[in-house]
PDB file of N, CA, C and O in Angstrom:
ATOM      1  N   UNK A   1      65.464  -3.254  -5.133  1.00  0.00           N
ATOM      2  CA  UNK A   1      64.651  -3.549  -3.985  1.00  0.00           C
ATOM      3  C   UNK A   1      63.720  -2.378  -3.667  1.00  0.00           C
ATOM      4  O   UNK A   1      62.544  -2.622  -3.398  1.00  0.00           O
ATOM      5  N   UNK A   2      64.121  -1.272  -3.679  1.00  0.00           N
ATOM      6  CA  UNK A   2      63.454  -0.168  -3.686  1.00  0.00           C
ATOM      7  C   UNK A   2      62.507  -0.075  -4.755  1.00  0.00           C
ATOM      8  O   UNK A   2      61.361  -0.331  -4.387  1.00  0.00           O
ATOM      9  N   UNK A   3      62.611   0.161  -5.749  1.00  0.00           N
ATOM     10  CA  UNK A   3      61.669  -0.466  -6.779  1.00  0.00           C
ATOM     11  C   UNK A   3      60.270  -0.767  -6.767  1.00  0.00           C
ATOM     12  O   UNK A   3      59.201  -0.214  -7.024  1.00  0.00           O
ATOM     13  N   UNK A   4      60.804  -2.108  -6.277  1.00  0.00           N
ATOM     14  CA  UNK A   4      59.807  -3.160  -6.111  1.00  0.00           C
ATOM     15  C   UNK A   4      58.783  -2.625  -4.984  1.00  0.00           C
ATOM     16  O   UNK A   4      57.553  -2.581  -5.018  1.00  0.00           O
ATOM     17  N   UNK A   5      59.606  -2.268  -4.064  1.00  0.00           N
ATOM     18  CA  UNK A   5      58.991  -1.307  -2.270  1.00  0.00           C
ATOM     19  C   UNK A   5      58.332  -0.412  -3.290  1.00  0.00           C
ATOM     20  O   UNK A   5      57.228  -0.225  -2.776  1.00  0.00           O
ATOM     21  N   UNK A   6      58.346   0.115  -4.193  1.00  0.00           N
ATOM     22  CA  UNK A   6      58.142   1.539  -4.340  1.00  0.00           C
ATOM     23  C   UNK A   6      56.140   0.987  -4.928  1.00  0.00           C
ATOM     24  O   UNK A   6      54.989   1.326  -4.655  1.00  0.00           O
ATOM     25  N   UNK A   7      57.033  -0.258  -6.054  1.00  0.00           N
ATOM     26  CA  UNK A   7      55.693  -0.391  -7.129  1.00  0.00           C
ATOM     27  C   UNK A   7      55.038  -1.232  -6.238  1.00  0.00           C
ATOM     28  O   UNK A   7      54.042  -1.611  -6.854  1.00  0.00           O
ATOM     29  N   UNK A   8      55.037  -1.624  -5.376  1.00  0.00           N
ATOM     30  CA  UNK A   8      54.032  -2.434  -4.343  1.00  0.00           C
ATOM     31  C   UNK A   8      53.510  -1.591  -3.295  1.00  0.00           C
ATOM     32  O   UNK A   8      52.459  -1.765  -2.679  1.00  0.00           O
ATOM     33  N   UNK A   9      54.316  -0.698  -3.160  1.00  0.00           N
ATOM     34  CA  UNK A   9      53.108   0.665  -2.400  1.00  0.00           C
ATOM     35  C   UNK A   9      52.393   1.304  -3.389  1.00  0.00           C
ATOM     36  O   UNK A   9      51.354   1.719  -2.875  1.00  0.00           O
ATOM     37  N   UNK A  10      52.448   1.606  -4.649  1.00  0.00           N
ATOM     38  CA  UNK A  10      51.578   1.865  -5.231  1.00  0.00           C
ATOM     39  C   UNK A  10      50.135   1.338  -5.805  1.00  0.00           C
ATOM     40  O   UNK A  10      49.044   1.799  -6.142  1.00  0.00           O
ATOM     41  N   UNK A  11      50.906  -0.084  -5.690  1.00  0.00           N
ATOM     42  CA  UNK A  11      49.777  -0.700  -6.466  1.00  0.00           C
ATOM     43  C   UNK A  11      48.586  -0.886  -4.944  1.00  0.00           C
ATOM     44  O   UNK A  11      47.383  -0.690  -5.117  1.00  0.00           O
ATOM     45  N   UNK A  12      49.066  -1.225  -3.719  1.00  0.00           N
ATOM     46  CA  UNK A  12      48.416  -1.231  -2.747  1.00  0.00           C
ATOM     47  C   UNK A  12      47.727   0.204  -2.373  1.00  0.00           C
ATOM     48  O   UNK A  12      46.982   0.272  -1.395  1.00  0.00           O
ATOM     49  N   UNK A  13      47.998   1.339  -3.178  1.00  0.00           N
ATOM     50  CA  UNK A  13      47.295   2.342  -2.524  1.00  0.00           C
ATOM     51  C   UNK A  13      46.376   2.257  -4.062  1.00  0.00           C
ATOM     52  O   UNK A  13      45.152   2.382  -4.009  1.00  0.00           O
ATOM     53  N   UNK A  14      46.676   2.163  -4.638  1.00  0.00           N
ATOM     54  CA  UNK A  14      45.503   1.890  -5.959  1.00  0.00           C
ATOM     55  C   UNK A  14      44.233   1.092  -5.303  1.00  0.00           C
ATOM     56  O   UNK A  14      43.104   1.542  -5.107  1.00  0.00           O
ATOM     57  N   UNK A  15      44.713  -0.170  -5.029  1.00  0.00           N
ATOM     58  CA  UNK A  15      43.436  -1.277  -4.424  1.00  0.00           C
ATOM     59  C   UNK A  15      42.882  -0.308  -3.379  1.00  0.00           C
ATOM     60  O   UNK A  15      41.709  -0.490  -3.055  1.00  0.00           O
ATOM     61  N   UNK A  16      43.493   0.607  -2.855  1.00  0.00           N
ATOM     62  CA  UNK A  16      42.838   0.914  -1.624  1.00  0.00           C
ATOM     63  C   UNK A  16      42.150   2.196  -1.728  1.00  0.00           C
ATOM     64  O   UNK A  16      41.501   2.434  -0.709  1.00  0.00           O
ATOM     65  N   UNK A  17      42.063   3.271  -2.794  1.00  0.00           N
ATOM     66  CA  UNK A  17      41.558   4.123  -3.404  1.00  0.00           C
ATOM     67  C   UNK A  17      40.853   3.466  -4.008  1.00  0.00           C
ATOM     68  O   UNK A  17      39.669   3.752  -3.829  1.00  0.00           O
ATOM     69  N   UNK A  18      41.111   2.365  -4.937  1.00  0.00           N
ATOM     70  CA  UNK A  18      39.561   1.831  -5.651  1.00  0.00           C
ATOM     71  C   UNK A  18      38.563   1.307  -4.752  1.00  0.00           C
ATOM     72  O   UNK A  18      37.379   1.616  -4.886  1.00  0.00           O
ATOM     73  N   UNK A  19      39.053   0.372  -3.656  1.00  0.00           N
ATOM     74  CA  UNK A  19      38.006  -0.122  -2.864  1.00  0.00           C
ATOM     75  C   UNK A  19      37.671   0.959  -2.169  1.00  0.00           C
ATOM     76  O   UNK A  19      36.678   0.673  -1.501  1.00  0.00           O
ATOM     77  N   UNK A  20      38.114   2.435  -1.931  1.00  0.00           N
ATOM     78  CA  UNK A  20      37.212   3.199  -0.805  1.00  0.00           C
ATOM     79  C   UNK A  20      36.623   3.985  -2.376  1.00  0.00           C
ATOM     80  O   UNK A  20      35.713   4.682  -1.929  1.00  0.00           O
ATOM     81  N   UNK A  21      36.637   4.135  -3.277  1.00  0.00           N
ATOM     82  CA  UNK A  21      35.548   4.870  -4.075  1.00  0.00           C
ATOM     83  C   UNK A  21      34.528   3.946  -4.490  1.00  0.00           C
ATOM     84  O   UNK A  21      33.461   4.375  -4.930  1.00  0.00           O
ATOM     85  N   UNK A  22      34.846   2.273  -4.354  1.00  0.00           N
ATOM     86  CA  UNK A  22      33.891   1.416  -4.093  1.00  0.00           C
ATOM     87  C   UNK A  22      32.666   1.521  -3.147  1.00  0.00           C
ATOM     88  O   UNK A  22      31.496   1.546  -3.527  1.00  0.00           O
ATOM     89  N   UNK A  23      33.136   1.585  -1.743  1.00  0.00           N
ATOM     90  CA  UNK A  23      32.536   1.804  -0.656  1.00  0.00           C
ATOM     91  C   UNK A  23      31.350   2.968  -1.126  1.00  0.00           C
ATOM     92  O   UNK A  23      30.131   2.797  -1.132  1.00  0.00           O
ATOM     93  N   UNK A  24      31.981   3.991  -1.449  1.00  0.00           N
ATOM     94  CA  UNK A  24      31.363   5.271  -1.549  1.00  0.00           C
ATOM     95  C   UNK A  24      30.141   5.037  -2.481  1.00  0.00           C
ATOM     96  O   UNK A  24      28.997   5.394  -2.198  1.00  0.00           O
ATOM     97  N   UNK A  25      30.398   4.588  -3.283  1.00  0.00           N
ATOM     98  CA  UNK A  25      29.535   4.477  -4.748  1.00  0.00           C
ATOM     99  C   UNK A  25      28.309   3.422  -4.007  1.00  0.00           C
ATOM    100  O   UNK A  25      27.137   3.798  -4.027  1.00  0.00           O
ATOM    101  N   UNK A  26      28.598   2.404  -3.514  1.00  0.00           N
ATOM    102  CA  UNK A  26      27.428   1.312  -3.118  1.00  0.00           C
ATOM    103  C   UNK A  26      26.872   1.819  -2.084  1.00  0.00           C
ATOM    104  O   UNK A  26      25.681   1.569  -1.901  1.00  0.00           O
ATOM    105  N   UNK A  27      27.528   2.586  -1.227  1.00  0.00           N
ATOM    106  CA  UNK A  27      26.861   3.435   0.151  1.00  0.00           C
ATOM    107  C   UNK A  27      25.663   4.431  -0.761  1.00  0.00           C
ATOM    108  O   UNK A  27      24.550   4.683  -0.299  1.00  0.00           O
ATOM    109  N   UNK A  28      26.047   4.817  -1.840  1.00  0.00           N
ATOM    110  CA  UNK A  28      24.908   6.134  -2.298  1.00  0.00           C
ATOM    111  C   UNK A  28      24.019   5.020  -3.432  1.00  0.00           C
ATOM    112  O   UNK A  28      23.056   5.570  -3.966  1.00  0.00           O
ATOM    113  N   UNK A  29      24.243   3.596  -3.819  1.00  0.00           N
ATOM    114  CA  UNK A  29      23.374   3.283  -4.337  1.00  0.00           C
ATOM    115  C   UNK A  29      22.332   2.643  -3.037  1.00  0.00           C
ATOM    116  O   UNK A  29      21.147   2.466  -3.321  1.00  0.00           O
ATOM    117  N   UNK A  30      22.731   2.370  -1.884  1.00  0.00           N
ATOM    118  CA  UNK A  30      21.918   1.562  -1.139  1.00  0.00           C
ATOM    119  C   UNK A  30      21.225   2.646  -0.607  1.00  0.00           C
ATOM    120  O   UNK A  30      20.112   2.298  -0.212  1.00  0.00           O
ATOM    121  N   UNK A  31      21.529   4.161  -0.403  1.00  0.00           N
ATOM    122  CA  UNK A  31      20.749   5.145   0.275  1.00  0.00           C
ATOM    123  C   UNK A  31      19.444   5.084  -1.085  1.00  0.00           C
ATOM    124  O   UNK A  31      18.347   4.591  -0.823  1.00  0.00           O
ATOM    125  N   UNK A  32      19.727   5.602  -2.394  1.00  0.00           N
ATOM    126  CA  UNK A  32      18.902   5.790  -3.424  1.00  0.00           C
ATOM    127  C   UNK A  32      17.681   4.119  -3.225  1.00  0.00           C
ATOM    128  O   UNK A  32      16.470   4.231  -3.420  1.00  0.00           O
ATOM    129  N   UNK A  33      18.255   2.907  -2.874  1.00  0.00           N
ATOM    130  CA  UNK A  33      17.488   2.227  -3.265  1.00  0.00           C
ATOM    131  C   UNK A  33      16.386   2.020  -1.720  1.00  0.00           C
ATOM    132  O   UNK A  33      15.182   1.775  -1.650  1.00  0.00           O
ATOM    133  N   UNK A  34      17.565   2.276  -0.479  1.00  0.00           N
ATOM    134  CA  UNK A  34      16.352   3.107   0.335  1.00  0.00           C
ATOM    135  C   UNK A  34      15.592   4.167   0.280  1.00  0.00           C
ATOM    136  O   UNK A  34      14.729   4.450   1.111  1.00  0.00           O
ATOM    137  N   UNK A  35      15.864   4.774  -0.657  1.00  0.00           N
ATOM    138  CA  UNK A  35      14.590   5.968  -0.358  1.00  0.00           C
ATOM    139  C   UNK A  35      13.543   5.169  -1.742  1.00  0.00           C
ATOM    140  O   UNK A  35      12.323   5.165  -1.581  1.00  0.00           O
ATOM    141  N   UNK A  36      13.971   4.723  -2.652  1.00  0.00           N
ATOM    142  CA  UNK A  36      12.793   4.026  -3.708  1.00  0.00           C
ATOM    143  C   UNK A  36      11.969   3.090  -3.156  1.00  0.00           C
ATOM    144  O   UNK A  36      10.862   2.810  -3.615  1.00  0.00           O
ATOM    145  N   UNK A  37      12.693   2.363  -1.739  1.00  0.00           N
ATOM    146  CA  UNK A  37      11.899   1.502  -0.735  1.00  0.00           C
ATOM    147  C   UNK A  37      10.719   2.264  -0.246  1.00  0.00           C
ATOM    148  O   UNK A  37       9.580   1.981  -0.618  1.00  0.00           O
ATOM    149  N   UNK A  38      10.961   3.161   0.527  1.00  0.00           N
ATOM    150  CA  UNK A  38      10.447   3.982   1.401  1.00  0.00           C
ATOM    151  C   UNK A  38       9.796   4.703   0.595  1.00  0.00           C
ATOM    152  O   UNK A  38       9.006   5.359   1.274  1.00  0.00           O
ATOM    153  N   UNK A  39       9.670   4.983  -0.633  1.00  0.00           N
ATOM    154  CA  UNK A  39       8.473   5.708  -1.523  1.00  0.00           C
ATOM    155  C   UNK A  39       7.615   4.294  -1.888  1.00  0.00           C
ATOM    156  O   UNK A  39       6.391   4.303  -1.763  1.00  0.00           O
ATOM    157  N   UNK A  40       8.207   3.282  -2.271  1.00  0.00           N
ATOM    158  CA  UNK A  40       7.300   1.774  -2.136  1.00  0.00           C
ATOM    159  C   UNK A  40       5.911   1.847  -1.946  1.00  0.00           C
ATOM    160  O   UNK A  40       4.808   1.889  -2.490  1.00  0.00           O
ATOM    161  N   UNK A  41       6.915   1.835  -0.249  1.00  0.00           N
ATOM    162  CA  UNK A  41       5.748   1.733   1.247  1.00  0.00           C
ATOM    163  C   UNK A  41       4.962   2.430   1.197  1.00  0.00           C
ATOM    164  O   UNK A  41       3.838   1.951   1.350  1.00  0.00           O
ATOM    165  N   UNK A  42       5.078   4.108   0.935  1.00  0.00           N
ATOM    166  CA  UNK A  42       4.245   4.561   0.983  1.00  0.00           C
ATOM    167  C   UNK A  42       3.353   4.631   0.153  1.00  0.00           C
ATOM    168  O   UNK A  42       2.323   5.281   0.333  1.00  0.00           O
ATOM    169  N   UNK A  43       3.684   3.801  -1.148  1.00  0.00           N
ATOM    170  CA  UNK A  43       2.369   3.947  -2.265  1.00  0.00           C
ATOM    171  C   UNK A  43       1.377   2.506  -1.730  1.00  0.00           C
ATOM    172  O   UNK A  43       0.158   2.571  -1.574  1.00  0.00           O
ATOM    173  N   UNK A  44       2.053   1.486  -1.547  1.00  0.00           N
ATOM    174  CA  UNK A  44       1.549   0.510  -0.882  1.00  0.00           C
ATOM    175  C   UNK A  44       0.601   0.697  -0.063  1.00  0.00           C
ATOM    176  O   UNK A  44      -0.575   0.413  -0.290  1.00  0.00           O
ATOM    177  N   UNK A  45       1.241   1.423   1.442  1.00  0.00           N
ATOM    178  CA  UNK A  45      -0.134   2.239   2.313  1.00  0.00           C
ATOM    179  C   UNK A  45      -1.392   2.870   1.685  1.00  0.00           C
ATOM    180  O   UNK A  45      -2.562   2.706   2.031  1.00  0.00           O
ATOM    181  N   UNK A  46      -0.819   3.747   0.530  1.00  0.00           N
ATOM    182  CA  UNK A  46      -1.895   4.285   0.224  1.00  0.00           C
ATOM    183  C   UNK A  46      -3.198   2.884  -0.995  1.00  0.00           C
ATOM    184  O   UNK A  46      -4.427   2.834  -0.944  1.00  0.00           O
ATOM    185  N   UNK A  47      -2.464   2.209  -1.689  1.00  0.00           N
ATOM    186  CA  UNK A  47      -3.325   1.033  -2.167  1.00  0.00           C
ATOM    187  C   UNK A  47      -4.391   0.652  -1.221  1.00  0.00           C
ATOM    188  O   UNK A  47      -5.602   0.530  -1.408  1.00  0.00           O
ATOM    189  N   UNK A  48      -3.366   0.424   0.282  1.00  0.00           N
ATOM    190  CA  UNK A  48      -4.115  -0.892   1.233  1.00  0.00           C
ATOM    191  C   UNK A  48      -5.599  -0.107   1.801  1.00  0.00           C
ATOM    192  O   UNK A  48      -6.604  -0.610   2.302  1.00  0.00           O
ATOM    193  N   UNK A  49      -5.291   1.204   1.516  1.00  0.00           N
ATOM    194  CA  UNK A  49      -5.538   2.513   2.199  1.00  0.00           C
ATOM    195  C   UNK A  49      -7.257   2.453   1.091  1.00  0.00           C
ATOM    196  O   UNK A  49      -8.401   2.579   1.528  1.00  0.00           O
ATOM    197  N   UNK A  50      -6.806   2.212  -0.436  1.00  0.00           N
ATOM    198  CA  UNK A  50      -8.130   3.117  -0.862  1.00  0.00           C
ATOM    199  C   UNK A  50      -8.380   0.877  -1.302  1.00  0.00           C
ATOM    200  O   UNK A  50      -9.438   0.520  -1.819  1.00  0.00           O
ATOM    201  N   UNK A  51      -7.602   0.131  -1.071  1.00  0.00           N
ATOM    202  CA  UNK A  51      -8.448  -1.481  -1.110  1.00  0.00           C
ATOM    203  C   UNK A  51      -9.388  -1.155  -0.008  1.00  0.00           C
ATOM    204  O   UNK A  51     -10.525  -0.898  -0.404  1.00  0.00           O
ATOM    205  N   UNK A  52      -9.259  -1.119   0.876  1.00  0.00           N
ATOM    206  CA  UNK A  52     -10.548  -0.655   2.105  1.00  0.00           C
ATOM    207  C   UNK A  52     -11.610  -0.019   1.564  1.00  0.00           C
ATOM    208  O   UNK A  52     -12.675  -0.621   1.421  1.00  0.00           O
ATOM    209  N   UNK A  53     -11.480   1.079   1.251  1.00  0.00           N
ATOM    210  CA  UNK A  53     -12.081   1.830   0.873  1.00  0.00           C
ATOM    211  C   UNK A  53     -13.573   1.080  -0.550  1.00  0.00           C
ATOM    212  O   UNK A  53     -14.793   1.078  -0.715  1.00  0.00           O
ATOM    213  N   UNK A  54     -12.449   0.638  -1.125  1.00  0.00           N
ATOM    214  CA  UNK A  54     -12.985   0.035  -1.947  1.00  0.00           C
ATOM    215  C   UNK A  54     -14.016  -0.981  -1.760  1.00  0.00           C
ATOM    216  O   UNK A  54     -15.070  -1.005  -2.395  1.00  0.00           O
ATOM    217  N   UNK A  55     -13.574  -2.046  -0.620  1.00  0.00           N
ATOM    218  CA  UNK A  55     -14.298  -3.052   0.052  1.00  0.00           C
ATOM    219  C   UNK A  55     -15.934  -2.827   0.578  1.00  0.00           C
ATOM    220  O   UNK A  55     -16.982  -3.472   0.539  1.00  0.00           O
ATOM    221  N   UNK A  56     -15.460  -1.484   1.096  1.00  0.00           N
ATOM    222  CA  UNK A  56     -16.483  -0.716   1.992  1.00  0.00           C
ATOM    223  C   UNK A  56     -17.669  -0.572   0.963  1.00  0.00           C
ATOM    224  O   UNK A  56     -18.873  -0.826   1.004  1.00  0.00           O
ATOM    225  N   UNK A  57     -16.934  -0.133   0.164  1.00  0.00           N
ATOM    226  CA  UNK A  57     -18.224   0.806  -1.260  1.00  0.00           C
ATOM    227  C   UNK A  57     -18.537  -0.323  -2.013  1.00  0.00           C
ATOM    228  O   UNK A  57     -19.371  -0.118  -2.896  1.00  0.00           O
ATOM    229  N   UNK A  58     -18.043  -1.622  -1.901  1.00  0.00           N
ATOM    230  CA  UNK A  58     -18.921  -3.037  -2.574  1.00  0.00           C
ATOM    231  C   UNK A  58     -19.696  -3.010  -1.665  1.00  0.00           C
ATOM    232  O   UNK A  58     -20.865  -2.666  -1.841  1.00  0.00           O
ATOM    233  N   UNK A  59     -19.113  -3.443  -0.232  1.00  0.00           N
ATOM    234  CA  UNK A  59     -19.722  -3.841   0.680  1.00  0.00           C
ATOM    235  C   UNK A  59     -21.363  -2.874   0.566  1.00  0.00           C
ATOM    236  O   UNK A  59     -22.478  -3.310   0.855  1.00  0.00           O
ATOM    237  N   UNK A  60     -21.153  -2.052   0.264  1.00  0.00           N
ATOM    238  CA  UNK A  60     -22.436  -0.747   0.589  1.00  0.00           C
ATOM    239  C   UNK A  60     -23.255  -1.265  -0.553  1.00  0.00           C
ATOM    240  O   UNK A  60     -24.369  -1.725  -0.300  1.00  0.00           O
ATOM    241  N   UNK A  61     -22.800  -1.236  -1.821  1.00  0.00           N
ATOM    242  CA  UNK A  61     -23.757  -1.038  -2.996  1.00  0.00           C
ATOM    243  C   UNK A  61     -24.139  -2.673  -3.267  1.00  0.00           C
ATOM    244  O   UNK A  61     -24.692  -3.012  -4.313  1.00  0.00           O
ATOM    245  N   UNK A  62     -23.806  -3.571  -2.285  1.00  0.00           N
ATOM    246  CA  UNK A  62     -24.177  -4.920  -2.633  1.00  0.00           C
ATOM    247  C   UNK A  62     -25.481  -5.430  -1.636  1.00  0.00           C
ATOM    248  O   UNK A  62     -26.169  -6.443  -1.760  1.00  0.00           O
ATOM    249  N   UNK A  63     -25.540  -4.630  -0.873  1.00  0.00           N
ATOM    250  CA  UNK A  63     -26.470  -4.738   0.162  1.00  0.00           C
ATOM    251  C   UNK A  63     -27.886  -4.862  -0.302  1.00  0.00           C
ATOM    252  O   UNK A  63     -28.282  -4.158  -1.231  1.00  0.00           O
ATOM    253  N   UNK A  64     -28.758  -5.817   0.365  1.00  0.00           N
ATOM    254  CA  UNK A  64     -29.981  -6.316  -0.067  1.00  0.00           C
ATOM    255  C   UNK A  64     -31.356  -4.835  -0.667  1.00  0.00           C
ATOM    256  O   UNK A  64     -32.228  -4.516  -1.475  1.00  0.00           O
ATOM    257  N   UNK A  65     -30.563  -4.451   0.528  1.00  0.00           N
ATOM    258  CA  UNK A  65     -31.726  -3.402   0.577  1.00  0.00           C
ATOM    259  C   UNK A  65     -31.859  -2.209  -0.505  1.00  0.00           C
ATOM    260  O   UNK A  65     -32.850  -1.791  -1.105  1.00  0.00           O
ATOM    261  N   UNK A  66     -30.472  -1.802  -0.537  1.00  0.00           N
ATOM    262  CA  UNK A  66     -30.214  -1.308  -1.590  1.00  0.00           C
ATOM    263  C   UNK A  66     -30.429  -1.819  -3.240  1.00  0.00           C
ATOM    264  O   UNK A  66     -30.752  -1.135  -4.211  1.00  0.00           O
ATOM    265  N   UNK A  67     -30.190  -2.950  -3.175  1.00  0.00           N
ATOM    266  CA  UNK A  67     -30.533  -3.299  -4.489  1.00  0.00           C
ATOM    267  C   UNK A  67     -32.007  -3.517  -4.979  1.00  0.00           C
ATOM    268  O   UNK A  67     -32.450  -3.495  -6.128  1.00  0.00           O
ATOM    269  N   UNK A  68     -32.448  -3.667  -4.149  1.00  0.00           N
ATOM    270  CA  UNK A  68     -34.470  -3.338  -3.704  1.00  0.00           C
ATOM    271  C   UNK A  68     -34.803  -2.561  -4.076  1.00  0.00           C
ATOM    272  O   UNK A  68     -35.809  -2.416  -4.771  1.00  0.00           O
ATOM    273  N   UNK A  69     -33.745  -1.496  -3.582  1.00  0.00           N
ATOM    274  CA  UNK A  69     -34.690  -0.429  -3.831  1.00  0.00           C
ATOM    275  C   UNK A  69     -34.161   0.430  -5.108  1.00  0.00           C
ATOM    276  O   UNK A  69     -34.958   1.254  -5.558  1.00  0.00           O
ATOM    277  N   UNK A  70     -32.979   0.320  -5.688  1.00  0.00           N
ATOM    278  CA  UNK A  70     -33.039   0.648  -7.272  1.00  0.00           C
ATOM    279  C   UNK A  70     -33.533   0.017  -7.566  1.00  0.00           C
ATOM    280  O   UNK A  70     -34.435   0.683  -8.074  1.00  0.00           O
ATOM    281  N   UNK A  71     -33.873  -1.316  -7.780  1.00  0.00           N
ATOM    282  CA  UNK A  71     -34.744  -1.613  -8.686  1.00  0.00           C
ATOM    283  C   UNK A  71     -36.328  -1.525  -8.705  1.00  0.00           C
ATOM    284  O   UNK A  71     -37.088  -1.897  -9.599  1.00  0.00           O
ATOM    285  N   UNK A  72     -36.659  -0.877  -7.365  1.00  0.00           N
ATOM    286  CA  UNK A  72     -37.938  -0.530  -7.478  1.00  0.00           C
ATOM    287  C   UNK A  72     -38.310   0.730  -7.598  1.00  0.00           C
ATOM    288  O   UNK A  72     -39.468   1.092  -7.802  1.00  0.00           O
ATOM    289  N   UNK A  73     -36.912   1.778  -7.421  1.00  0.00           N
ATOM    290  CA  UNK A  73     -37.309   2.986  -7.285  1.00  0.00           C
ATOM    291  C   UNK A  73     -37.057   3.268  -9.062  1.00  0.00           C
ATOM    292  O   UNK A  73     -37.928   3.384  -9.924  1.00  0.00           O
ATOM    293  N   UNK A  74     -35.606   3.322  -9.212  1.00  0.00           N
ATOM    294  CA  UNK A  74     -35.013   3.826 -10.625  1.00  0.00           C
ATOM    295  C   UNK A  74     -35.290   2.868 -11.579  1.00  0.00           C
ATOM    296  O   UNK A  74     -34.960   3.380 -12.649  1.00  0.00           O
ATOM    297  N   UNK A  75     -35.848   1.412 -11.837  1.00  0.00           N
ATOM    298  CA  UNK A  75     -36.201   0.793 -12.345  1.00  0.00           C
ATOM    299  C   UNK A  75     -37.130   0.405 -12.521  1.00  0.00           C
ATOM    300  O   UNK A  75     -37.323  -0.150 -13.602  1.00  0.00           O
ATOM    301  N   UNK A  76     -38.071   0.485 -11.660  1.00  0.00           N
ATOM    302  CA  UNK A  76     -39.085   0.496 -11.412  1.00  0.00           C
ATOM    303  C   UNK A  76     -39.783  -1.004 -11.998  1.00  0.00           C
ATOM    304  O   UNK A  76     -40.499  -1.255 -12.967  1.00  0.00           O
ATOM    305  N   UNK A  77     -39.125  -1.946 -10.767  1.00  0.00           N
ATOM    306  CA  UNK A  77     -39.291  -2.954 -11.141  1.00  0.00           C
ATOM    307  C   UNK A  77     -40.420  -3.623  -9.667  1.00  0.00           C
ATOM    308  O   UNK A  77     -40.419  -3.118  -8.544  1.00  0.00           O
ATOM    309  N   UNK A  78     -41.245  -4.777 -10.074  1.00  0.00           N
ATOM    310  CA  UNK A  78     -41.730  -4.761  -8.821  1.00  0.00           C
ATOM    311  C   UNK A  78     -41.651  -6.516  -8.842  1.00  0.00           C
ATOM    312  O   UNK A  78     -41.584  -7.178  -9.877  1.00  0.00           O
ATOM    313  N   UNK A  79     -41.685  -7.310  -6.873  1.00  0.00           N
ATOM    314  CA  UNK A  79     -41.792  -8.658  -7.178  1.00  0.00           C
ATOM    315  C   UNK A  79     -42.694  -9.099  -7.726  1.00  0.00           C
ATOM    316  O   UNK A  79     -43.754  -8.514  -7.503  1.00  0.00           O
ATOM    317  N   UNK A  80     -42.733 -10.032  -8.467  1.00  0.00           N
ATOM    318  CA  UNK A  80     -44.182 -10.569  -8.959  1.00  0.00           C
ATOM    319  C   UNK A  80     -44.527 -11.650  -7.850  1.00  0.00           C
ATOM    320  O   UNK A  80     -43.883 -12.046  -6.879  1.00  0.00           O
ATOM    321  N   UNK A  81     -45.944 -12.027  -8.416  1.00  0.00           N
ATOM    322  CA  UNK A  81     -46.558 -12.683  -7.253  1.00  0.00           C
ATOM    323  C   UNK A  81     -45.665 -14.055  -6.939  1.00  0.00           C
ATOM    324  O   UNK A  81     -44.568 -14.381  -7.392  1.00  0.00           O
ATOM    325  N   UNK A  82     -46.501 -14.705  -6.039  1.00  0.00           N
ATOM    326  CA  UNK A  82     -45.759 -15.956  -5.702  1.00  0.00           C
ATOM    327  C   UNK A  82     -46.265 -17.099  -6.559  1.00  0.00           C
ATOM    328  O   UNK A  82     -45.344 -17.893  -6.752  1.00  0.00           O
ATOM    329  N   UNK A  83     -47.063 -17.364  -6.973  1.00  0.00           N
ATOM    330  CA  UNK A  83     -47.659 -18.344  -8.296  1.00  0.00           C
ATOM    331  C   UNK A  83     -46.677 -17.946  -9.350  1.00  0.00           C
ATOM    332  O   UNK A  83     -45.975 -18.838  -9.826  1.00  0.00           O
ATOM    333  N   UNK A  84     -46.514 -16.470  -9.858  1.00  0.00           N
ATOM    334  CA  UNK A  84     -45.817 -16.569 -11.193  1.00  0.00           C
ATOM    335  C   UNK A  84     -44.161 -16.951 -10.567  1.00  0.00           C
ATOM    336  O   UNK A  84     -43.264 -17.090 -11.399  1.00  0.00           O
ATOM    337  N   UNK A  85     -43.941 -17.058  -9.526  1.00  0.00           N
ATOM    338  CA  UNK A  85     -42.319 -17.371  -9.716  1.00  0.00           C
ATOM    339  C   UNK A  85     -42.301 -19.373  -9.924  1.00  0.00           C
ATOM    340  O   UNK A  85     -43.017 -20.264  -9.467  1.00  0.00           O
ATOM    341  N   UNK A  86     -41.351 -19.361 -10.643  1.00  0.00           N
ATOM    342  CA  UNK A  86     -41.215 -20.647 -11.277  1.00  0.00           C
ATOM    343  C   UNK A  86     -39.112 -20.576 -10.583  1.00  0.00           C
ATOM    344  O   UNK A  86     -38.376 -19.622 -10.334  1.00  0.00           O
ATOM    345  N   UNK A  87     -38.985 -21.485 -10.548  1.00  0.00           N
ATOM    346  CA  UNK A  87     -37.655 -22.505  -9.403  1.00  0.00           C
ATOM    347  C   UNK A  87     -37.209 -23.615 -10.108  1.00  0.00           C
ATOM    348  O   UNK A  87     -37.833 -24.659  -9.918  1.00  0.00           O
ATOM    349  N   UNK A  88     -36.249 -23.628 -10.898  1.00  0.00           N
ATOM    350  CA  UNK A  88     -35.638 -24.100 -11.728  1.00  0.00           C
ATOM    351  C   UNK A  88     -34.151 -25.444 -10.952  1.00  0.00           C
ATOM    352  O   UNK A  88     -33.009 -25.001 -10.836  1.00  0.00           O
ATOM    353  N   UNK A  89     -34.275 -26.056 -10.781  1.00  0.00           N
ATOM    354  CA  UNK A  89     -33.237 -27.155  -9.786  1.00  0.00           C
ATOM    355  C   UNK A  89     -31.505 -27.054 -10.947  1.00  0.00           C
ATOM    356  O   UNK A  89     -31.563 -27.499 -12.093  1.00  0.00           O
ATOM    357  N   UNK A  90     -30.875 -26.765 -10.693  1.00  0.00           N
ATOM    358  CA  UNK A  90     -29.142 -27.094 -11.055  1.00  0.00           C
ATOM    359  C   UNK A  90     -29.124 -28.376 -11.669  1.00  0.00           C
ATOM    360  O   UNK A  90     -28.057 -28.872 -12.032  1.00  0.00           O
TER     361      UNK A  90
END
């Protein structure tokens, strides 16, 4: 009877040493996979950060005026008259 008392406290402190080095082990993988979160975010911010950026500098170099004027300054292109333009229908 003792025995049995003896090998059933053991085996119960086994389960209970494995499940607390369990605990331990998933506690330091969920910190690691929070901080790989939290480096994420911050690369994310910085994307959303230079997509703006990006938007801005289409937004700039698509502008009417601008494109006018490379092509009249650095290209040196000019409109032609209104007789030579020809309008082609889809």
């Amino acid at each position: 009877m003792i025995f049995f008392r003896n090998v059933s406290l053991a085996i119960l402190l086994s389960i209970l040493l494995v499940s607390a080095l369990l605990v331990i082990y998933y506690k330091h993988e969920s910190r690691l996979l929070f901080i790989e979160l939290q480096k994420l975010e911050r690369d994310l911010d910085a994307y959303e950060v230079e997509w703006g950026q990006l938007q801005l500098e289409l937004t700039t170099l698509t502008e009417q005026n601008r494109i006018e004027n490379v092509a009249s300054e650095q290209l040196h292109l000019v409109m032609p008259l209104r007789e030579n333009i020809i309008y082609l229908k889809p």
